[in-house]
N, C-alpha and C positions, 0 to 999 in steps of 0.2 A: 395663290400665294403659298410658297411654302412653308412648312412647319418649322418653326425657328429655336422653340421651345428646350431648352438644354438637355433639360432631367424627362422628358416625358415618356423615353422607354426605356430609363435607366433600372434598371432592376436584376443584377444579375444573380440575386441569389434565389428569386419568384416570389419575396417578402412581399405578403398582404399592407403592412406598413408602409413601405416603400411606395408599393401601388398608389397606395391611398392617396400620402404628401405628392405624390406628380402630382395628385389632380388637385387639390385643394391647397396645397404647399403655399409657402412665399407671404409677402407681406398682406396681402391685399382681399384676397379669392376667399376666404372665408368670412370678410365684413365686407363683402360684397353679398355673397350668396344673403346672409347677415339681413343687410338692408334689404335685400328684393322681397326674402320672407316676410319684413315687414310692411311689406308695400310700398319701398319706393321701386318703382316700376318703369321709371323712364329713365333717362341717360340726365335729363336735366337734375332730378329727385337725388340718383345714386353724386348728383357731383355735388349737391347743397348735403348731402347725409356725408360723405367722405371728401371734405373740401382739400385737401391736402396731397391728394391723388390728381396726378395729370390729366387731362383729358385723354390725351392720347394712348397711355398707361392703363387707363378706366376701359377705354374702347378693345387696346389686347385682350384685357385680362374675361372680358363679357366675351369675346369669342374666341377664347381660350377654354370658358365655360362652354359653351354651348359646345364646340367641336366635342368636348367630354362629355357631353348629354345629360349637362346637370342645371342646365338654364335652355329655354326656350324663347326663342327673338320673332315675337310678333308684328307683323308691319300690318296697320290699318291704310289703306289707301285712300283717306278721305279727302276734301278741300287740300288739306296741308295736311304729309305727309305724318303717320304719327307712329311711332315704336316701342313697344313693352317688352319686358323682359319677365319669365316669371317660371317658377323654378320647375323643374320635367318632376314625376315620381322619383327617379335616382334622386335627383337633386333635394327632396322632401326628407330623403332619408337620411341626409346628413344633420337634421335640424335637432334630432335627439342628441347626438355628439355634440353638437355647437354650444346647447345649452347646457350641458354638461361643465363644457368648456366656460365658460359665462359664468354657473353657478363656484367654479372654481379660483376662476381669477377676483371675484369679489370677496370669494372671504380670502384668499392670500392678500388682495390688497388693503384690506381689514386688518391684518395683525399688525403687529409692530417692529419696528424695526430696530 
């Protein structure tokens, strides 16, 4: 299938920044990454933790991940067929930013308005 992805080698000035939002960018790719850190691990977990997200949507954006090698798609071939996801070392090294991120939007949404 090919790469359909808009922004993914958009970069023309070789911004680190830039870099970075291709891979993590957008609504979704960072409460995902998000949730699998926490251990929801399966496609079933990530859609009861992000109910609001399409299936369909949920499914790009997981091998959106992994093509960028910052999630890992485990297939067990047992009885029935079972799937994990769970994040590469790149992908671990986004979790000190995320909580960054986390720690900041809680007290902004904390002050007043």
């Amino acid at each position: 299938m090919p790469n359909t992805r808009k922004n993914k080698d958009f970069n023309p000035y070789g911004c680190p920044v830039t870099h970075c939002m291709n891979k993590i960018g957008g609504k979704w790719k960072i409460l995902i990454l998000y949730a699998i850190y926490k251990n929801c691990d399966r496609l079933s977990k990530l859609q009861k933790a992000l109910p609001v997200i399409s299936k369909q949507m949920l499914i790009n954006q997981l091998r959106e991940l992994e093509e960028d090698h910052l999630l890992e798609r485990i297939v067990y071939e047992e009885s029935r067929l079972r799937v994990e996801y769970k994040l590469t070392p790149l992908g671990l090294t986004l979790m000190p930013i995320i909580k960054v991120m986390n720690d900041w939007g809680a007290i902004d949404m904390k002050k007043p308005e």
